[in-house]
C-alpha positions in Angstrom: 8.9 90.2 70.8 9.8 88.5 67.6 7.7 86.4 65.3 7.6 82.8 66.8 7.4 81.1 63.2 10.5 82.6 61.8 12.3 81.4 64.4 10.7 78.0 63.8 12.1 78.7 60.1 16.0 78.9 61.8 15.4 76.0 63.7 17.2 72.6 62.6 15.9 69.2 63.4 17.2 65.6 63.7 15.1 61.9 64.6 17.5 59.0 66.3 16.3 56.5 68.1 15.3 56.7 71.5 16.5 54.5 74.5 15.2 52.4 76.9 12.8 49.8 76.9 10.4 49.5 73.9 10.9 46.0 72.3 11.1 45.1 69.1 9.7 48.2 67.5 12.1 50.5 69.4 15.4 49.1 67.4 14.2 49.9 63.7 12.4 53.5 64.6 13.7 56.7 65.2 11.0 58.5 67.5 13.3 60.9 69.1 13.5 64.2 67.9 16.5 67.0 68.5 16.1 70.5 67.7 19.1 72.8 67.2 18.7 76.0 67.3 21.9 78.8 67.0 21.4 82.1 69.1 23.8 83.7 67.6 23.2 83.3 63.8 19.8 84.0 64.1 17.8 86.4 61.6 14.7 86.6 63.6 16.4 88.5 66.6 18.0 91.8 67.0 21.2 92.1 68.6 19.4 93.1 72.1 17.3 90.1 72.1 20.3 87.9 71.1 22.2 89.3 73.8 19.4 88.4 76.7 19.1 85.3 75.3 22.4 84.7 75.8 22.5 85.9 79.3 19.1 84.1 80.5 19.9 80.7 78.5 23.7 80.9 79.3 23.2 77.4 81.4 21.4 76.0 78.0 23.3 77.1 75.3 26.7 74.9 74.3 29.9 76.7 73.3 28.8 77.5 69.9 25.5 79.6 71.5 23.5 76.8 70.7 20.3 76.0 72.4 19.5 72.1 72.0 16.2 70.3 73.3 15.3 66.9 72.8 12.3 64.8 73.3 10.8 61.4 73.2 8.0 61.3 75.2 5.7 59.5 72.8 6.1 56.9 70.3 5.4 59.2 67.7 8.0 60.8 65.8 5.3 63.4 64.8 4.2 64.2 68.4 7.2 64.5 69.5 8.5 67.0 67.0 5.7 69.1 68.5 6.0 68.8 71.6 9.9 70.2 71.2 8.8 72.8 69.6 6.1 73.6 72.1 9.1 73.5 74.9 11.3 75.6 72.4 8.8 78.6 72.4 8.2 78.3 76.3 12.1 78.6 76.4 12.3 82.0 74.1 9.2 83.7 75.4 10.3 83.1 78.9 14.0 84.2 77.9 12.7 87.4 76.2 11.0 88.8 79.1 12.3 91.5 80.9 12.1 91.4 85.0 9.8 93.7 86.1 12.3 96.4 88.3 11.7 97.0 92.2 9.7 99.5 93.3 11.6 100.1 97.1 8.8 100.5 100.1 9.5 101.5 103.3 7.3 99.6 106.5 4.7 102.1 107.4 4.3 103.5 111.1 2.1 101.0 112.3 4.1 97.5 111.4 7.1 99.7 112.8 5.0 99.9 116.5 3.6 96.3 116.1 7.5 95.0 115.5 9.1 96.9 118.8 6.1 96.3 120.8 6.5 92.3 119.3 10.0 92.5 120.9 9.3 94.0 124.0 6.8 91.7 124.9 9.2 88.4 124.1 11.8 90.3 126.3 9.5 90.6 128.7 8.5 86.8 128.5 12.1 85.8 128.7 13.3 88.3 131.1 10.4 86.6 133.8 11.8 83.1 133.4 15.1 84.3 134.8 15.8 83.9 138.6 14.9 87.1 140.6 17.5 89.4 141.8 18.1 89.6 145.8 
């Protein structure tokens, strides 16, 4: 697992100013903050974790192996710098983990017997509403 604040080190942020409604305020202030942050030319990852980044973010990442997140929840130009970079370490721990592999089980004896003996007994239910043989 890599160190979360040198990544935060590699990461490259910009403030423009958000849309929708907001008044007057909203024109003149650039609460919106977008982080960039390049996969590929990081120095905070090894070559394995690049490469399952890659994989796991593939959807996320543009062309370039870029991984960009924006926010402007708040006003706050401030707050929302945090909160992106909240989401940004979500997004790298949950891309780093490895899926735990599958163990293969086999149904014991006794769900095997409660299965055909299941069956049987909806055959028999359908089998009695047929008409009976003459």
């Amino acid at each position: 697992m890599p160190d979360i604040e040198i990544l935060f080190n590699e990461v490259s942020f910009k403030a423009v100013r958000s849309s929708g409604a907001g008044g007057q305020h909203v024109n003149k202030t650039s609460s919106k903050v977008i982080l960039t942050f390049n996969v590929e030319q990081s120095l905070g990852l090894s070559e394995e974790e690049k490469a399952l980044l890659s994989k796991k973010l593939q959807n996320r990442l543009t062309l370039n192996n870029e991984l960009i997140l924006n926010c402007s929840e708040t006003r706050s130009q401030h707050k929302n710098k945090e909160l992106v970079l909240e989401r940004f370490k979500e997004i790298i721990v949950s891309g780093l983990t490895k899926p735990k592999k599958r163990k293969k089980t086999k149904p014991s004896r006794a769900s095997k017997f409660k299965r055909l003996r299941k069956k049987k007994m909806h055959s028999e239910k359908k089998g009695n509403r047929r008409k009976p043989d003459h």
